[in-house]
C-alpha positions as a printed Julia matrix, in Angstrom:
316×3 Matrix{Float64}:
  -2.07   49.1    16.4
  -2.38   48.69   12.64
  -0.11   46.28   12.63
  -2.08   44.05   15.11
  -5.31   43.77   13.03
  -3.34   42.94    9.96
  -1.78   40.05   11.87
  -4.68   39.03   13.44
  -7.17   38.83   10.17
  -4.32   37.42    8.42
  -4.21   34.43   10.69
  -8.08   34.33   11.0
  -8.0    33.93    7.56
  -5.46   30.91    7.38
  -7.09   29.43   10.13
 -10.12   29.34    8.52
  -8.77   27.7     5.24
  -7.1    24.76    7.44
  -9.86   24.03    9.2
 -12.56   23.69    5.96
  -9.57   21.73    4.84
  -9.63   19.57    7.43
 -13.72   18.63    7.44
 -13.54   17.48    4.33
 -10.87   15.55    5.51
 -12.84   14.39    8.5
 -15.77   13.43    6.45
 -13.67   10.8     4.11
 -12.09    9.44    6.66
 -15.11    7.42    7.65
 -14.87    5.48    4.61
 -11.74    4.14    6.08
 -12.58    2.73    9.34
 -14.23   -0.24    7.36
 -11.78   -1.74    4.63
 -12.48   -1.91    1.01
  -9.61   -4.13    0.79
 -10.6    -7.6     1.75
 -12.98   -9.66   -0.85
 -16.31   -8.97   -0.84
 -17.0   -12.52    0.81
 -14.97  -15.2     2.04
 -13.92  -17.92    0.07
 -13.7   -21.22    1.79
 -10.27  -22.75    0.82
 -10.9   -26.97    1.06
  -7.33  -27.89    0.84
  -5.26  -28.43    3.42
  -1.39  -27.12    3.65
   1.16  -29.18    2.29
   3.38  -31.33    3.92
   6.43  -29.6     5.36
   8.35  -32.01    5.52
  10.55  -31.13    2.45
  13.15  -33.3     3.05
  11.31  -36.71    2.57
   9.15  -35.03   -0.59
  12.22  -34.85   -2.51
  13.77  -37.91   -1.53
  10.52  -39.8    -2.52
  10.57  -38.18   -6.06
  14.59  -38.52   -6.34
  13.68  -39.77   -9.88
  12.47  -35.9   -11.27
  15.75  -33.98   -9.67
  17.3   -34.58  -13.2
  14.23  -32.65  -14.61
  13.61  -30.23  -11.54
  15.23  -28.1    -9.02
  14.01  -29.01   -5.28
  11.79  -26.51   -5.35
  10.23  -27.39   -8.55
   9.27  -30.91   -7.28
   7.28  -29.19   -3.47
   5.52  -26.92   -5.65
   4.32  -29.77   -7.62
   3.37  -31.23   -4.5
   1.79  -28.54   -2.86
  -0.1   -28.37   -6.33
  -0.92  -32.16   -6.15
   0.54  -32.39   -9.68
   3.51  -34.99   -9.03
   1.41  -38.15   -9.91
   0.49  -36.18  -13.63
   4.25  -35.46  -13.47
   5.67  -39.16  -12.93
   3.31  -40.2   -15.42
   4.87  -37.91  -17.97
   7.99  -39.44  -17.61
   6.88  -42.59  -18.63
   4.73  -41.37  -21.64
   7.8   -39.52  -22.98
   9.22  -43.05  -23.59
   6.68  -43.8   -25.99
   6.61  -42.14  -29.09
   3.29  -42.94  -30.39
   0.37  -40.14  -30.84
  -2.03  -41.57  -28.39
   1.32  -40.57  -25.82
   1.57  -37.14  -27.17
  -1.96  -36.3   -26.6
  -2.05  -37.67  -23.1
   1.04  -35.76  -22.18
  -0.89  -32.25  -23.71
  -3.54  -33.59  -21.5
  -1.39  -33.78  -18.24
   0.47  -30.75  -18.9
  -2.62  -28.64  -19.29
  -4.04  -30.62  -15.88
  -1.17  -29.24  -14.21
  -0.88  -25.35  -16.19
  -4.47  -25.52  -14.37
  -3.01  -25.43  -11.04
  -0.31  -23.26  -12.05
  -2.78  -20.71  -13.21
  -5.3   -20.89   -9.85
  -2.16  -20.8    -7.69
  -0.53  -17.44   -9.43
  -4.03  -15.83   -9.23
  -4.08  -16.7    -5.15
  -0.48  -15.0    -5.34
  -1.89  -12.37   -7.6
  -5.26  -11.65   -4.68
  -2.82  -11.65   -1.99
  -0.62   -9.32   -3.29
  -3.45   -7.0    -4.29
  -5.1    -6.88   -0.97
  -1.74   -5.64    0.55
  -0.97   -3.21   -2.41
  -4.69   -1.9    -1.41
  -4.34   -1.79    1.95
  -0.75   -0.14    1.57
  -3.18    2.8    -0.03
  -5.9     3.19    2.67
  -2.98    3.16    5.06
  -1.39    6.04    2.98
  -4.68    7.72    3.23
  -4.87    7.81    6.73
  -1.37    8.43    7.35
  -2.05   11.87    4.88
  -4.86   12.67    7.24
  -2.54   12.51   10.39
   0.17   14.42    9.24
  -2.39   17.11    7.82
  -3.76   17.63   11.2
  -0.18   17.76   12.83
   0.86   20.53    9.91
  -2.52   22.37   10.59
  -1.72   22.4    14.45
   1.76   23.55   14.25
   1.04   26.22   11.66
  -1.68   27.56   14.22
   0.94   27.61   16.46
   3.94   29.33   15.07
   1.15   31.54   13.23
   0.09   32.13   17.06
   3.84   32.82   18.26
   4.58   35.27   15.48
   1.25   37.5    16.23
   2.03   37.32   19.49
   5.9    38.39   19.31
   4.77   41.69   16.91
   1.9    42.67   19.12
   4.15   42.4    22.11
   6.64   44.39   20.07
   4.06   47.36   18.65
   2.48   47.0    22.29
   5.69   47.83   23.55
   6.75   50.78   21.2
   3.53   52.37   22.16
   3.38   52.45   26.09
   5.91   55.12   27.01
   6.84   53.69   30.37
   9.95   51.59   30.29
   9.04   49.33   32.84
   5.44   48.31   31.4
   7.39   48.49   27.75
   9.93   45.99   29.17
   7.28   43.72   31.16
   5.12   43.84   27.61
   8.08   42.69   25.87
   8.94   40.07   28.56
   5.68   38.37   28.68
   5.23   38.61   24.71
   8.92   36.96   24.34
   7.59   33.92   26.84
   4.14   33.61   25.4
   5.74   33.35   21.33
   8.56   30.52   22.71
   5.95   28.81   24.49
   4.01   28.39   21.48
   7.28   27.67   19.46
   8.2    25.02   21.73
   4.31   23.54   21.65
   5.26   22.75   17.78
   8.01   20.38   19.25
   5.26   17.39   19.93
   7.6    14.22   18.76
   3.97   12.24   18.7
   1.47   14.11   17.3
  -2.06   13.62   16.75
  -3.81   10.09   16.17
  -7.02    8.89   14.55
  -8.51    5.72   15.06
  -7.84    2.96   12.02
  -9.56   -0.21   12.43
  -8.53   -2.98   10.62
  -9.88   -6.57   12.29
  -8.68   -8.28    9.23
  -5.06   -8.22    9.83
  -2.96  -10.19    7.39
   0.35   -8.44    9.32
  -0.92  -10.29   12.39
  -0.94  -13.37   11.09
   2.93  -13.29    9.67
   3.97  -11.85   13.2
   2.38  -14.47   15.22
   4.27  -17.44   12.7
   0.78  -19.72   12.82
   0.97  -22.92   11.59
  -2.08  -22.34    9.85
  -3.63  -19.05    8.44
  -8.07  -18.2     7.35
  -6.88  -15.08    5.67
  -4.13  -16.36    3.09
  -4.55  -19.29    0.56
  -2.89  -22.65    1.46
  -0.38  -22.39   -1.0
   0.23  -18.91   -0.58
   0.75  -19.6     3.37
   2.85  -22.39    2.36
   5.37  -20.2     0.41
   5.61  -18.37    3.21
   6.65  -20.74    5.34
   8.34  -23.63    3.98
  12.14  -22.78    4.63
  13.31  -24.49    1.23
  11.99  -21.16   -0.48
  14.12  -19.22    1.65
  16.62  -16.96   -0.11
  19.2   -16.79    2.94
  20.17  -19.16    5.61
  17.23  -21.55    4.97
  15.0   -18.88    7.4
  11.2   -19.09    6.1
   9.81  -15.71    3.75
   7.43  -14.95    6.44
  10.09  -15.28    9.92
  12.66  -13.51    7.48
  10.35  -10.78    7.33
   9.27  -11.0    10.93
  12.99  -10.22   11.53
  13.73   -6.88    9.35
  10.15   -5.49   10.99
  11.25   -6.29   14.39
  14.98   -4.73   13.9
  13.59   -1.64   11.48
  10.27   -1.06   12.68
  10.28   -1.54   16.1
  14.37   -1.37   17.18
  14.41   -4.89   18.39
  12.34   -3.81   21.21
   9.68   -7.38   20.96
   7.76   -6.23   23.76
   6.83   -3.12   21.84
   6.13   -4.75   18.63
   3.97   -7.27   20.7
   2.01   -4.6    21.89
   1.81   -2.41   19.14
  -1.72   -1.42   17.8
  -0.24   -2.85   13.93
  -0.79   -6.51   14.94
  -4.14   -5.7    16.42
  -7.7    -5.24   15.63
  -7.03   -1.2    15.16
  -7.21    1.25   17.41
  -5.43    4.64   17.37
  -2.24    4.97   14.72
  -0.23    8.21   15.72
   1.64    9.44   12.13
   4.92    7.0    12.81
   2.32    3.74   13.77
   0.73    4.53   10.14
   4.11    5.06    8.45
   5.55    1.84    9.71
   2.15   -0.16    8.86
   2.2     1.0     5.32
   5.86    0.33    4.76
   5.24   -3.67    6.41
   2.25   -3.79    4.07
   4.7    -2.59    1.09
   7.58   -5.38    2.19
   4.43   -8.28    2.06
   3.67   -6.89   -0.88
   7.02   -7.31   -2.8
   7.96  -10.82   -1.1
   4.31  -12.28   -2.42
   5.44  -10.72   -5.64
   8.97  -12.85   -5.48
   7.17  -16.17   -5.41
   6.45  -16.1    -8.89
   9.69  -16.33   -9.93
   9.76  -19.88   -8.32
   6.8   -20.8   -10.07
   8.41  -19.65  -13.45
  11.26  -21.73  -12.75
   8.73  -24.95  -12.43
   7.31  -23.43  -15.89
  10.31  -23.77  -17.21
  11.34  -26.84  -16.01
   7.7   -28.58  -16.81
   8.69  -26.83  -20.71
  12.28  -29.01  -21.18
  10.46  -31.99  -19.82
   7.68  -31.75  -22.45
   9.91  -30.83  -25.38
């Protein structure tokens, strides 16, 4: 009978350390039903998107293609630099000082837009990164309460498989010893097999702010994204494969990795919603979409250091 009180303040004891655990863990996660993510007001972004229609852009400025790669010449125009640009070009043909201080003039003009456009990149990018984290957060939280419920559990099925055993050493008839040892042998799998919960727990996120919403849904137009970062997304001469958009190439991988190519599940999944309640693998996916945004935002600035470079050999 020893044996039974050890087990049983053993487990009182764990218990007890889990669930302190877990208040604390309740109390902080009220800071993250309200993001800390998004800017603390919203800038009003007066420009409208750039043309997308890529193809006529490039034939209109067929004269810079010896200076710069397609690309090169939309970003200009989704900068509204190609006018400082053109005029450049003619400058350069003139050797006199008044020329060389102009073209510092005009290349500084543009390095303005440049600059304004990486730091839109540079928000974006940080707001995801950020969000990636109170994602993480939350997901920590979930899995804490499934590993707190399944160690009560298989804490539950081992007390209960040595009590039914001492129980049964200690009654001396064999069919009450073999009923005791029965009923303790049921109880202990039934717990085990409790522990076999492929869900788990969920906790409600909220998140009304959704930038993932906005890439699934492929608007034409997005409130929560920069022009020109929107634009990257989705102009398909920035694509790296198959001339297929950043954004729909992205759209893509989540549907096939995320979601098994199952659209009607990824349409209805609580990730392109306001919030509502993430179970562990809802949070895991979200943070790992958030992650992917993340890295592709990151990419564009290698097209924008190829413009640098370009603008560099025409000013030299």
């Amino acid at each position: 009978m020893k044996k039974v009180i050890y087990f049983l303040a053993f487990f009182s004891v764990l218990t007890s350390c889990v669930s302190k655990k877990n208040q604390a863990i309740r109390q902080n996660i009220l800071t993250l039903k309200d993001s800390y993510c998004k800017a603390p007001f919203k800038y009003n972004y007066t420009n409208k998107l750039p043309s997308y229609n890529s193809d006529s852009i490039i034939a209109a400025n067929n004269d810079l293609k010896n200076n710069f790669s397609d690309q090169s010449i939309l970003i200009l125009n989704a900068l509204d630099n190609l006018d400082e640009v053109h005029e450049i070009m003619q400058l350069k043909k003139d050797n006199s000082l008044e020329s060389q201080v102009k073209v510092l003039q005009l290349k500084t003009k543009i390095n303005s837009k440049i600059t304004i456009a990486l730091t839109e990149l540079d928000a974006v990018a940080a707001e995801f990164d950020c969000e990636g984290e109170r994602v993480a957060q939350i997901g920590n939280y979930v899995d804490n309460l499934n590993d707190s419920r399944n160690n009560k559990l298989i804490l539950l099925s081992i007390v209960t498989g040595a009590a039914a055993s001492v129980a049964g050493g200690i009654v001396k008839d064999n069919g009450w010893s073999n009923a005791i040892d029965i009923g303790g042998g049921v109880l202990g799998a039934g717990f085990g097999l409790a522990t076999l919960n492929p869900k788990g727990k969920k906790v409600e996120f909220i998140h009304q702010r959704n930038l993932l919403r906005d890439i699934w849904n492929e608007k034409l137009e997005s409130p929560n994204f920069p022009p020109f970062v929107w634009y990257m997304y989705t102009e398909r001469k920035f694509s790296s494969k198959d001339g297929v958009p950043i954004a729909q190439s992205i759209k893509k991988r989540w549907l096939h990795f995320q979601f098994d190519n199952n659209l009607k599940a990824a349409n209805e999944s609580v990730i392109f919603s306001d919030g509502g309640y993430y179970r562990s693998n809802d949070l895991h996916n979200r943070a790992a979409m958030l992650n992917q945004m993340q890295s592709a935002t990151r990419t564009i600035n290698q097209n924008i250091n190829y413009l640098l470079l370009d603008l560099d050999k025409l000013i030299l």
